[in-house]
Rosetta silent file (secondary structure, phi, psi, omega in degrees, C-alpha in Angstrom):
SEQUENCE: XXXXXXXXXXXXXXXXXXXXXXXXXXXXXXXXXXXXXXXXXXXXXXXXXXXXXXXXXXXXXXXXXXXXXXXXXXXXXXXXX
SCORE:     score description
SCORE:     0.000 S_00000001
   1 L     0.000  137.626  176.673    0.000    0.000    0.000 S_00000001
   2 L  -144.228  118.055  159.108    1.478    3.499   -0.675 S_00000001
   3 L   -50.140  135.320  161.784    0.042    6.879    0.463 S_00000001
   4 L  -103.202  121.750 -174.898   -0.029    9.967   -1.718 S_00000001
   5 L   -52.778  130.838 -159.502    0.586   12.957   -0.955 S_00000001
   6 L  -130.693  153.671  176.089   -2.615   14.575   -1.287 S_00000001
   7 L  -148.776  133.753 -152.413   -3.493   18.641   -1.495 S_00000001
   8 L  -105.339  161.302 -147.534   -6.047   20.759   -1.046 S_00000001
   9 L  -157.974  109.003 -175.793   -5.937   24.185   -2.934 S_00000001
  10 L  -138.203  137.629 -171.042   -7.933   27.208   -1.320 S_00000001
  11 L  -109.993  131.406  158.771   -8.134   30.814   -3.243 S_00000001
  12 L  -117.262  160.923 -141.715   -9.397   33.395   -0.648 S_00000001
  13 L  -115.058  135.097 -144.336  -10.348   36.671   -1.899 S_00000001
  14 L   -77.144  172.772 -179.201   -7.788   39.410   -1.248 S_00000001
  15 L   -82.993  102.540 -176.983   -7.886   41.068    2.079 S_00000001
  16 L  -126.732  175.420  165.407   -9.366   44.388    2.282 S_00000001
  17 L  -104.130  127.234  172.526  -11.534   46.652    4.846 S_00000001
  18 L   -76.007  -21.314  156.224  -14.573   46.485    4.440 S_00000001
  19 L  -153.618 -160.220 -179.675  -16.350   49.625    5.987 S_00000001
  20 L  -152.260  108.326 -173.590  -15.471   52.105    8.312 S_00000001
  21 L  -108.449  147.771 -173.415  -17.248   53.001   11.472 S_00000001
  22 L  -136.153   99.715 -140.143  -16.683   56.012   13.551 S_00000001
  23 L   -52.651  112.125  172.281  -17.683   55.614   17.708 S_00000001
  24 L   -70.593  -23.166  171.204  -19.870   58.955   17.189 S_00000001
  25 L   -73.186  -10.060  142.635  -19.398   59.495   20.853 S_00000001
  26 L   -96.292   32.126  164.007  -15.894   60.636   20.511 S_00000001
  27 L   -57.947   42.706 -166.896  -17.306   63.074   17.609 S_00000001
  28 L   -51.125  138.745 -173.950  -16.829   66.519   19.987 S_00000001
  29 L  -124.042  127.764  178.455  -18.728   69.323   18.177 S_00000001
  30 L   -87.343  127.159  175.872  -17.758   73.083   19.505 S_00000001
  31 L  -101.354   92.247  174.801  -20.667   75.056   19.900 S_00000001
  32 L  -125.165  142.653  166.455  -19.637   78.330   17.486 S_00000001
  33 L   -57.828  167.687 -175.759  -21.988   80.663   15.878 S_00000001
  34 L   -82.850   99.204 -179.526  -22.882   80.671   12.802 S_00000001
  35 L  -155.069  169.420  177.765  -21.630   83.611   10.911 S_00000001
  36 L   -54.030  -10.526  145.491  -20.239   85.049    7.927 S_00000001
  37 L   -78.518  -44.931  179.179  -16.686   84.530    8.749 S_00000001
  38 L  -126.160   89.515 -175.592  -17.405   81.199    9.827 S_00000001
  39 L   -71.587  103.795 -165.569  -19.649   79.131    7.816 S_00000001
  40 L  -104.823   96.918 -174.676  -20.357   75.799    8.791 S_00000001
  41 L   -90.645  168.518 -179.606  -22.062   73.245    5.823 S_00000001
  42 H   -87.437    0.145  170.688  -22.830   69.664    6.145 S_00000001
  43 H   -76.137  -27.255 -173.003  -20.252   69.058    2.888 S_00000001
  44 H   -81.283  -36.439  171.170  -17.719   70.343    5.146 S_00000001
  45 H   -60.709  -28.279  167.946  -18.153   67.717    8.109 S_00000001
  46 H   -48.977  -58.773  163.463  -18.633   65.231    5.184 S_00000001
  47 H   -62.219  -22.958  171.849  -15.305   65.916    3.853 S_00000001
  48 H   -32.900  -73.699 -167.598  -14.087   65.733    7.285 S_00000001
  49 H   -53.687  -72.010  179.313  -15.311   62.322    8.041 S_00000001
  50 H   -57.249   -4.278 -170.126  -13.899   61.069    4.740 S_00000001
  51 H   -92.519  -68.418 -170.135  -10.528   62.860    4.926 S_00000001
  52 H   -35.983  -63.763 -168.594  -10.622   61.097    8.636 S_00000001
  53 H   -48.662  -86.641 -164.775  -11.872   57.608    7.132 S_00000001
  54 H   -42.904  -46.195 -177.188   -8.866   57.480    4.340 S_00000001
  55 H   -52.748  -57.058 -166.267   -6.093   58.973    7.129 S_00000001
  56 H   -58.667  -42.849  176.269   -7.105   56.395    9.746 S_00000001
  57 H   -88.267    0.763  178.222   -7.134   53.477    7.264 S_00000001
  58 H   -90.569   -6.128 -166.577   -3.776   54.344    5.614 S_00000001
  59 H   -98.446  -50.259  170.228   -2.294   54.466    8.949 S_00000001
  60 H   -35.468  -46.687 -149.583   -4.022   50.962   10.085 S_00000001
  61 H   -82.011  -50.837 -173.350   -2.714   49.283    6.792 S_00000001
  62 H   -53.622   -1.163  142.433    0.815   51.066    7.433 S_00000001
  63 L   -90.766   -6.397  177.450    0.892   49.075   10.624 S_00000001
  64 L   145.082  -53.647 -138.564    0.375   45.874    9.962 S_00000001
  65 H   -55.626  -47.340 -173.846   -3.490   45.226    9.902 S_00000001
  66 H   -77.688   -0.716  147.175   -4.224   43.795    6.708 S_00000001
  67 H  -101.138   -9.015  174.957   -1.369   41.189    7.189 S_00000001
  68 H   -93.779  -48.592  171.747   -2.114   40.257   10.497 S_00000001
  69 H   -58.902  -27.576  133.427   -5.682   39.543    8.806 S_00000001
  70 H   -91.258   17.438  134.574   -4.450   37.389    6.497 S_00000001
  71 H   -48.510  -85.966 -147.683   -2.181   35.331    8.986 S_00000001
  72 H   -53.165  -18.391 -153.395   -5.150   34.794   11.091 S_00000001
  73 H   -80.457  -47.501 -148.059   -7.461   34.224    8.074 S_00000001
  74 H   -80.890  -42.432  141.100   -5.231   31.462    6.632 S_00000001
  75 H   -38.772  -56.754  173.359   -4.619   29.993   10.316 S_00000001
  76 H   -80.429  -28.227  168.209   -8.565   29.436   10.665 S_00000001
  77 H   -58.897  -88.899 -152.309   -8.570   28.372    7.196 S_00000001
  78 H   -58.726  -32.228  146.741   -6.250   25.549    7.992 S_00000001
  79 H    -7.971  -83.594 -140.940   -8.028   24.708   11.738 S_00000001
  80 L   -84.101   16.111  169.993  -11.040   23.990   10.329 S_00000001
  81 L  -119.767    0.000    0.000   -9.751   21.024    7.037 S_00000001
């Protein structure tokens, strides 16, 4: 009798982030008038939030995160055959 080496072949889907959530309760908002020096629209906290959303995930990936999630991914993959 002779065993064969036998192998299994798994494609996973590249690693990315998939949203971005932002704890609104450490959103502080300054209570300033409104005035004709200082205009406040809701496009400008919009670009905010997205300028924030893009810093905060370039800095996550520039640590690490999306390589420590595919260790761990590939680790649970292999658990679980």
């Amino acid at each position: 009798m002779k065993l064969l080496p036998q192998s299994i072949n798994i494609t996973l889907p590249e690693t990315k982030i998939l949203s971005h959530e932002i704890d609104e309760d450490s959103v502080m908002v300054y209570d300033e008038k409104n005035s004709i020096f200082n205009p406040l629209e809701m496009k400008d906290y919009s670009n905010f939030r997205k300028e924030e959303e893009a810093k905060v995930e370039k800095e996550v990936i520039d640590k690490g995160l999306l390589d420590e999630a595919e260790e761990q991914t590939v680790k649970l993959s292999l658990i679980h055959i």
